[in-house]
N, C-alpha and C positions, 0 to 999 in steps of 0.2 A: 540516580533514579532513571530507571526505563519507560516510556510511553510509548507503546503501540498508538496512532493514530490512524483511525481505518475511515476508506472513505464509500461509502455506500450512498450512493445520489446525493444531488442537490434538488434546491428549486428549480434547475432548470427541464429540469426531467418528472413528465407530468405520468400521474398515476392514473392509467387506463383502467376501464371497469372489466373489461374483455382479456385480457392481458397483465400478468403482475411481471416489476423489473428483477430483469435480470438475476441482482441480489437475494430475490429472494423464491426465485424458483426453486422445487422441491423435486430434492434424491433421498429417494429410499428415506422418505417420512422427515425428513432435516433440510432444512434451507442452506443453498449455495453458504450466506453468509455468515451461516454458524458453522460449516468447516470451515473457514477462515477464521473465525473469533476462537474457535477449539485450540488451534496450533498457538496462539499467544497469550490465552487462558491457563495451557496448559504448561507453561514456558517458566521454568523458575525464575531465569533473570527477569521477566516483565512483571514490574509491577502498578499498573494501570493500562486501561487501555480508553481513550476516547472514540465515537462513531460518529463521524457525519452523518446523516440520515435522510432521504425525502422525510420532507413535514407529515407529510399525509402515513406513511409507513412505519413511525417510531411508534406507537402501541402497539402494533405487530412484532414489531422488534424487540420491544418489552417484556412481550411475553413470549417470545421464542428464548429470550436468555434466563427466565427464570424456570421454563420448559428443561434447558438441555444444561440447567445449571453453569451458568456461565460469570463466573464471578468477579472477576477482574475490570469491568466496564463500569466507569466511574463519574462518564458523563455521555448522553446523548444528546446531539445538538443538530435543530435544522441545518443541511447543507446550504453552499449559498447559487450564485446563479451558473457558475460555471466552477469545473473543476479545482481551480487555483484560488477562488473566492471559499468556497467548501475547505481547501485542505487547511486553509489561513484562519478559519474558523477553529476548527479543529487544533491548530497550534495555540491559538488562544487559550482555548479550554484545557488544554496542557498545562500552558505556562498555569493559569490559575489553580489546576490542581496541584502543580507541584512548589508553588509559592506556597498551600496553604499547607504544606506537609513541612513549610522550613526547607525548598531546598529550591537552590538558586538555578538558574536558567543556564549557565554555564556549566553544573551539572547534574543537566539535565540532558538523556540521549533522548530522540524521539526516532520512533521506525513508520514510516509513511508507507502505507500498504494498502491496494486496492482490495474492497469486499470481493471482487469476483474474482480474487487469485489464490486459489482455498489447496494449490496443490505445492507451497513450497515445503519445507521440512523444518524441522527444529533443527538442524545444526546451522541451514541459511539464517537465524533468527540469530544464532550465537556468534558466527560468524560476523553478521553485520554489526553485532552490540563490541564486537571486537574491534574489526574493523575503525569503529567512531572511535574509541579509547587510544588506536595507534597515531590517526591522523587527523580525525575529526570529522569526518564523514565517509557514507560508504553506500554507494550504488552496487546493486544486483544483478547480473548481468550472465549471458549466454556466450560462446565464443557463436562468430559468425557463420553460417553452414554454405552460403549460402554469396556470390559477389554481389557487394554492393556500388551501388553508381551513387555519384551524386550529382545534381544535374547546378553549373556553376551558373551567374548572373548574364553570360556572353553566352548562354548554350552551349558550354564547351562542358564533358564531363570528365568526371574525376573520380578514377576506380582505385579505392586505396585497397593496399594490399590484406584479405583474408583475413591471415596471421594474423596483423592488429586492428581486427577490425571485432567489435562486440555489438552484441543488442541490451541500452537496457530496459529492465524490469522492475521490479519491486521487492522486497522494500528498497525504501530509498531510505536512508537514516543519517540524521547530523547531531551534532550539538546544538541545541535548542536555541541557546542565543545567534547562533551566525545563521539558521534556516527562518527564525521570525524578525531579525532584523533584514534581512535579504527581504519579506515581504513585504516590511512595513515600509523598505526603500522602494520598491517595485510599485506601493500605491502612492507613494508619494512623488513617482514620478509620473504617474498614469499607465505603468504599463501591465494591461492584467491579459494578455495571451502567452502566457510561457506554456507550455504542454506540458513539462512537467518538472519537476521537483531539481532535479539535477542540469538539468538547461539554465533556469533561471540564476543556483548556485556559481554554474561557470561562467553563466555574463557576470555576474557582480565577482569575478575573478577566486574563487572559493577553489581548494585544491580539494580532488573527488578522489577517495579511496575509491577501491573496487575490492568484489570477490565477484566466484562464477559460482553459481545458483545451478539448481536444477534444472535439464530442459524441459521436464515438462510444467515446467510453472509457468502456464501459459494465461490469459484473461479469457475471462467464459465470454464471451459477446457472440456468439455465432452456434448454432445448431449442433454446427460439427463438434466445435470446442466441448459440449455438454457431450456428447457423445464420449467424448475422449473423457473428461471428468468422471462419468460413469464407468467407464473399463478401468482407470484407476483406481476407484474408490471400491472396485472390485477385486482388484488383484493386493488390495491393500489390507481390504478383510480376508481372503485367502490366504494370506499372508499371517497373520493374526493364528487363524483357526489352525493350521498349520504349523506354526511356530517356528516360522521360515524369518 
């Protein structure tokens, strides 16, 4: 079994009256995060998909997926206070979907995916569902464009080479049992700031597939980001109309 797990806020991210989040800013009449729900709705290998949500924003979300026909969401669930509380939610509500379907945790794949990352492709999704089946998990990732430093504990830095150097992105996707046992050891040790999904897998020593992703499967957080989202989701229906 496949589970999309997608995270669209938490509690910690408060719902202004002036201002709606990010997720669910509106292109051409559709919220950020139902192009994102579209790409794993529409995904033969996925079959479920869970939403973290802010509290305050799941009736909206409700009725945006029953708006744009979105059938594969099988639980929405308040996010929690920070991103790693939210996704760990969200793996919960997995595991219990996929307990009640009769299929066990070990296999079971999940793909960890931000709402606001609405521009990866369907082969990235097949890819990763792949990817978990060879080795057992599989981060998303860019090759590097760009050097990076890292800045060491003495102030001394450390410029590793290009060539093996990547960014990653999302999804991030494991075998169910090694990403919710990695977090139930993580609370059980008190430690709840990993950043993300694949940090956390390689402290508790977890070997990480990879593939390379799109670049422009970027996170909308920024003005310009939506800009760029808009010129894609342009050239995408031209595309289309076209039959390019």
């Amino acid at each position: 079994m496949n589970i999309a797990v997608i995270f669209a806020g938490g509690s910690g991210l408060r719902m202004h009256t002036k201002s709606r989040p990010k997720q669910f800013l509106d292109l051409n009449g559709k919220p950020i995060i139902i192009y994102t729900l579209e790409l794993f709705d529409n995904h033969t290998d996925i079959d479920a998909i869970v939403v973290a949500c802010i509290e305050g924003w799941i009736p909206f979300l409700e009725k945006q997926l029953r708006k744009f026909e979105i059938n594969k969401v099988v639980k929405i669930i308040p996010g929690g206070k920070s991103g790693q509380e939210s996704i760990y939610k969200g793996l919960c509500a997995a595991e219990e979907y996929a307990q009640s379907k009769g299929v066990s945790n070990e296999e079971t794949t999940v793909l960890i995916h931000d709402g606001v990352r609405p521009l990866i492709t369907e082969e990235t999704i097949t890819d990763n569902i792949k990817k978990v089946e060879e080795v057992g998990s599989c981060i998303t990732c860019i090759p590097a464009t760009e050097t990076l430093i890292v800045k060491q504990a003495n102030d001394a830095l450390e410029i590793p080479s290009r060539a093996d150097s990547f960014i990653a992105r999302a999804p991030q996707s494991f075998r169910l049992v090694d990403i919710i046992t990695a977090h139930r050891r993580s609370l059980a040790e008190g430690k709840t700031d990993f950043i993300d999904s694949c940090t956390m897998m390689s402290h508790y020593g977890y070997k990480l597939g990879t593939i390379i992703g799109p670049m422009e499967n970027i996170k909308i957080t920024t003005p310009t980001d939506f800009f760029v989202l808009r010129a894609m989701v342009k050239v995408h229906e031209d595309q289309q109309i076209f039959g390019l």
